[in-house]
VEXFITI-188712 format. One record per residue (C-alpha): residue in one letter; residue number from 1; x, y, z. Coordinates in nm, 3 decimals, always signed. Layout:
a,NUM,X,Y,Z
...
// end
This chain:
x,1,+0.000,+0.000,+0.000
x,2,+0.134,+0.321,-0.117
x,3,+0.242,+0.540,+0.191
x,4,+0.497,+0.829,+0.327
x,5,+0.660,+0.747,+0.593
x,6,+0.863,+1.014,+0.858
x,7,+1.157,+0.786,+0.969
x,8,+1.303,+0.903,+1.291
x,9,+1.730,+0.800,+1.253
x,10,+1.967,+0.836,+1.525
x,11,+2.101,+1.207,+1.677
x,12,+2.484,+1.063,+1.727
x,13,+2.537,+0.684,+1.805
x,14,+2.401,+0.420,+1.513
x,15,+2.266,+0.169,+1.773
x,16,+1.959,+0.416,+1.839
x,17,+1.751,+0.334,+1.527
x,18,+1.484,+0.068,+1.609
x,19,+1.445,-0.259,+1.424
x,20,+1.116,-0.150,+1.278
x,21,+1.291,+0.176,+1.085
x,22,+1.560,-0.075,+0.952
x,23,+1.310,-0.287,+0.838
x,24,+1.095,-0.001,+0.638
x,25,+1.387,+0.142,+0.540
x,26,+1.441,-0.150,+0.380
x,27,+1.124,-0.186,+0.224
x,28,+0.995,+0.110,+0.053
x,29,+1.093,+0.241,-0.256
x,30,+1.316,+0.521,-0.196
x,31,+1.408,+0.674,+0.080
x,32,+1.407,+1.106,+0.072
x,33,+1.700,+1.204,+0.276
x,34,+1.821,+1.621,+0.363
x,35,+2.181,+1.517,+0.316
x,36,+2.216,+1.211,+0.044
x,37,+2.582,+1.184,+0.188
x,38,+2.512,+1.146,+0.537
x,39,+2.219,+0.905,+0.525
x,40,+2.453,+0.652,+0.289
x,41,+2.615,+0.627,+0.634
x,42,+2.381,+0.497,+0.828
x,43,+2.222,+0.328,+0.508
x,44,+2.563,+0.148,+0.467
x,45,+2.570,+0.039,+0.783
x,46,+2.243,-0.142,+0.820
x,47,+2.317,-0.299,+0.444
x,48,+2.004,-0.067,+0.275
x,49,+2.048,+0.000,-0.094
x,50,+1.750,+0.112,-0.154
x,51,+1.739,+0.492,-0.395
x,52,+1.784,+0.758,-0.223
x,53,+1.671,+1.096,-0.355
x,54,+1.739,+1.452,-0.212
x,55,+1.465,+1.643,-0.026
x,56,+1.572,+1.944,+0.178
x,57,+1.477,+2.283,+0.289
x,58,+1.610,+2.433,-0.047
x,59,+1.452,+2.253,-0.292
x,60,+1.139,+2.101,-0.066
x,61,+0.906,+2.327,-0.218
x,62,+0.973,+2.158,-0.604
x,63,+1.022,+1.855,-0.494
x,64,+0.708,+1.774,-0.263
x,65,+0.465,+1.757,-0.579
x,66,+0.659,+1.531,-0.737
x,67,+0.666,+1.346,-0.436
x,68,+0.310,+1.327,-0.393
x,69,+0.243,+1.233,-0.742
x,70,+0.493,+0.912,-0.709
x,71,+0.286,+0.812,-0.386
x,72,-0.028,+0.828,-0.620
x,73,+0.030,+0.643,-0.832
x,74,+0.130,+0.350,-0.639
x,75,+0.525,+0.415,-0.437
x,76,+0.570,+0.382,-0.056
x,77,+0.802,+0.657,+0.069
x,78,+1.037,+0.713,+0.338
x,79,+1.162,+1.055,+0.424
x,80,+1.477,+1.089,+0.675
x,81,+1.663,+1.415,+0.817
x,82,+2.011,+1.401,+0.875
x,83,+1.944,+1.309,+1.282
x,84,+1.664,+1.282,+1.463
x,85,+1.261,+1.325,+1.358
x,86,+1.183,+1.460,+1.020
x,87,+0.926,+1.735,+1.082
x,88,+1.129,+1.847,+1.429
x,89,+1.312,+2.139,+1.267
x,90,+1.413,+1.990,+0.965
x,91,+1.204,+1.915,+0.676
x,92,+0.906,+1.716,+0.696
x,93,+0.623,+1.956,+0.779
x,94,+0.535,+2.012,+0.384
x,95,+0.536,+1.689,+0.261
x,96,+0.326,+1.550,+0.555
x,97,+0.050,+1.831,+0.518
x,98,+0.046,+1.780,+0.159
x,99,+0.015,+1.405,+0.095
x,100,-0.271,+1.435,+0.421
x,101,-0.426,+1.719,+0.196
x,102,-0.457,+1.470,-0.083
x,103,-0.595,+1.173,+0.129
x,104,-0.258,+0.980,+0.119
x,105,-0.147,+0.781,+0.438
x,106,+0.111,+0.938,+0.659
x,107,+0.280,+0.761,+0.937
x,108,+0.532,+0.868,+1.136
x,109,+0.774,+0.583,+1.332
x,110,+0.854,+0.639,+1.684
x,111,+1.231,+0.694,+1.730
x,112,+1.513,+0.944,+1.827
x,113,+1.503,+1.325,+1.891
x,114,+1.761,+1.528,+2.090
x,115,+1.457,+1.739,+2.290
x,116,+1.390,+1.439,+2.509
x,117,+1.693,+1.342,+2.663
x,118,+1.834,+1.659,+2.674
x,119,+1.502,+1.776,+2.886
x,120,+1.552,+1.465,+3.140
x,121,+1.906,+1.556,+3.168
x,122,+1.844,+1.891,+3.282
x,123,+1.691,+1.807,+3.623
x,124,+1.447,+2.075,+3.543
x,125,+1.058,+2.023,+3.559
x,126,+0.984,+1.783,+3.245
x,127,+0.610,+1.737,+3.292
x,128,+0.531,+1.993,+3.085
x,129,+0.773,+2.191,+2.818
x,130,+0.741,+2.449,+2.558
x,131,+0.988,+2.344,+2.228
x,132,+1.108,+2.661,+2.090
x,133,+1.368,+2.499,+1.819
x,134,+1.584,+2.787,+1.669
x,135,+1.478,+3.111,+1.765
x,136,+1.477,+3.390,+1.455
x,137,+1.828,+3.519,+1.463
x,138,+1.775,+3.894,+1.374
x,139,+1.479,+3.986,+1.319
x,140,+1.202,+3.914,+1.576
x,141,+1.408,+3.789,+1.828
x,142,+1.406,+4.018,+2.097
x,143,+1.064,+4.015,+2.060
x,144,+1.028,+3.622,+2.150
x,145,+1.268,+3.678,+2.377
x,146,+1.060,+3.925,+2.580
x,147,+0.727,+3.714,+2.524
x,148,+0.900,+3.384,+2.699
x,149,+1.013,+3.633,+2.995
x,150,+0.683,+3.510,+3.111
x,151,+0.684,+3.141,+2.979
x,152,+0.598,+2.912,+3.307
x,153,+0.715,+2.607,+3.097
x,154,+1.074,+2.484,+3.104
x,155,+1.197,+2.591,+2.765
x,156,+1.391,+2.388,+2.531
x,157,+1.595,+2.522,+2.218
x,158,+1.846,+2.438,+1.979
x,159,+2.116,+2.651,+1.930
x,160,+2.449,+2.673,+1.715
x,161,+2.799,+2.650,+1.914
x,162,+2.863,+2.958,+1.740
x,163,+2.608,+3.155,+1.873
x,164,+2.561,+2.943,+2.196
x,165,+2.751,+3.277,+2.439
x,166,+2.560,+3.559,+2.233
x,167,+2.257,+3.366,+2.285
x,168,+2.323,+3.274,+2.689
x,169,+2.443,+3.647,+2.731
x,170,+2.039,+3.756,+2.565
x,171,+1.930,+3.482,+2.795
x,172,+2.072,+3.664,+3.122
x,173,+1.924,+3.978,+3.025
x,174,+1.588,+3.899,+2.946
x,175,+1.529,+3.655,+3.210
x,176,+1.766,+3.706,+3.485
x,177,+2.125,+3.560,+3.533
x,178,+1.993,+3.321,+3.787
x,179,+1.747,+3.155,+3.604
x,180,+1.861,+2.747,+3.600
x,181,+1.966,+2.625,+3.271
x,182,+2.120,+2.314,+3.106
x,183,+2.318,+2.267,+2.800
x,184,+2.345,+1.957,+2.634
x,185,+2.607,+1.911,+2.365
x,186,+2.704,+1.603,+2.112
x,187,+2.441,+1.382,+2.306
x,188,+2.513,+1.000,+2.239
x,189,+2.807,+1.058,+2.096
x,190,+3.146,+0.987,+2.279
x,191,+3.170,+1.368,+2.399
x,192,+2.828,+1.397,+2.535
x,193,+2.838,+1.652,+2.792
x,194,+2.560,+1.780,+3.012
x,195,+2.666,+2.131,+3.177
x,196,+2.397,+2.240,+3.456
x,197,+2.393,+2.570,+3.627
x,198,+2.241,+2.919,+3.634
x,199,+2.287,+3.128,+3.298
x,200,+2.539,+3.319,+3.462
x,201,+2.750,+3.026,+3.532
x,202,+2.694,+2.892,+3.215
x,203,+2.826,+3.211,+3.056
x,204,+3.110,+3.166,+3.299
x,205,+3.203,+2.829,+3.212
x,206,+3.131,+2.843,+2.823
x,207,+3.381,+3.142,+2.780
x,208,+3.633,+2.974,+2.873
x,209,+3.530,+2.626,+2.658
x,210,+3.580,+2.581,+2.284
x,211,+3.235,+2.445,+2.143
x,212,+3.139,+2.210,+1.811
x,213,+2.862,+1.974,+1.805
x,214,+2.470,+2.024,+1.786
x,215,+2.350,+2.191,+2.122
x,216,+2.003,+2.180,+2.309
x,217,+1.961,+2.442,+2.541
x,218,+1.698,+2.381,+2.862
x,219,+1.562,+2.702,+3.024
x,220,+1.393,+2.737,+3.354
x,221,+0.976,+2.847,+3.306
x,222,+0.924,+3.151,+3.536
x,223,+0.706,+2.942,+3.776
x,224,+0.999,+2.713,+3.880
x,225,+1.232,+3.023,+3.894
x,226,+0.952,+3.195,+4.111
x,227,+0.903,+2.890,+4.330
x,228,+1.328,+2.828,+4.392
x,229,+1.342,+3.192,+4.515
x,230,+1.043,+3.217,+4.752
x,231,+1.217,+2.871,+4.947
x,232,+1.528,+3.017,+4.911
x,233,+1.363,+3.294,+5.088
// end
C-alpha cells in the first residue's frame, strides 16, 4: 500500500535506530534524505540499498509535488533528516500536510530526537515543556525573547555553538542571570556533555570552553524560577 513514511534516525550513536525503521527502510521504494551523503552512512551500515533521492529545505518546495504524485500512483516513501525526527526542525512539515491534503497515508515511526533526553538531563521540571527549536536570529528575536520572559514552561531550544555565548548572554538579560539552565552538547556521541547551572555560570564556564557539536539548550519556566526563590527565601 502506497504510503509516506517520517523515519526518525539516530542524533549521534548508530545503535539508536529501532528494528522496525531498519526494516521499512528496507522496504519502501526510496528513501528522501536532507543530506544524500550522510544518510549513505547509516544506510551502509544497516546494508540498505535502496534509492535515495534529495529532499531538503532548499529545494522542498519543487520537490514535494513530485513526491506526492509518485505516492499516487502506487510508491511507498520514506523521508529521513540528517538526525533525529523529520518534521522536528528539519524538513518534513510540507510533505506530511500535503500528501494528508490529498488523502494519502502518513505515518510517522517512533524513534530518536535530541529534545527528550536533553530535557531529562536537565533536572528541570519535564512534565510539561514548551519546544522553541531555533529562535529567529535577527529579526524578531528580541521580541520572543521578551514574550517567553513570562513562559511558566521549562523551555527547550536548539542553538548553534557559534552563537551558543551571544545567545546565553540575551538569555541573562531577558530573564535574569539566575534563572537554572542546562546545556546539552554532542548527546550519544562519545563527547556527550551535560553542563547544569544558572545562565550566569553557564556564561562563565562556556567562555572559557571551545564548542562544536549540535546543542540543546533547557531554560527554567518563570514558575519554577519563582518557586526556587520564595524557598530560598
Amino acid at each position: 500500500m502506497s504510503k509516506l513514511y517520517l523515519v526518525p534516525t539516530p542524533i549521534g550513536n548508530l545503535e539508536d535506530i529501532t528494528l522496525r525503521a531498519i526494516r521499512i527502510l528496507k522496504e519502501v521504494d526510496i528513501i528522501l534524505a536532507e543530506d544524500t551523503r550522510k544518510t549513505g552512512i547509516l544506510l551502509k551500515h544497516y546494508d540498505i540499498g535502496k534509492p535515495v533521492m534529495a529532499h531538503h529545505k532548499f529545494n522542498e518546495h519543487k520537490t514535494v509535488p513530485i513526491i506526492v504524485n509518485r505516492i499516487k500512483s502506487g510508491e511507498t516513501i520514506a523521508l529521513v533528516s540528517d538526525a533525529g525526527t523529520p518534521g522536528i526542525s528539519d524538513p518534513g512539515f510540507l510533505i506530511a500536510r500535503a500528501c494528508i491534503e490529498e488523502g494519502l497515508d502518513v505515518e510517522c515511526l517512533p524513534g530518536a530526537t535530541a529534545i527528550i533526553p536533553a530535557l531529562v538531563n536537565s533536572g528541570l521540571p519535564n512534565d510539561r515543556f514548551s519546544f522553541e527549536g531555533f529562535l529567529p536570529q535577527k529579526k524578531g528575536r528580541l521580541k520572543r525573547l521578551n514574550e517567553l520572559a513570562e513562559e511558566q514552561k521549562t523551555m527547550v531550544f536548539y542553538e548553534s555553538p557559534y552563537r551558543l555565548l551571544k545567545t546565553l548572554a540575551q538569555f541573562a538579560e531577558v530573564f535574569g542571570e539566575n534563572r537554572k539552565a542546562s546545556v546539552s552538547r554532542e548527546l550519544t556521541k562519545i563527547y556527550e556533555e551535560n553542563i547544569r547551572g544558572t545562565l550566569r555560570e553557564l556564561i562563565d564556564y562556556y567562555s572559557k570552553s571551545t564548542l562544536k557539536g549540535e546543542i540543546v539548550l533547557i531554560v527554567e519556566g518563570l514558575s519554577s524560577f519563582v518557586k526556587s526563590v520564595k524557598s530560598e527565601d
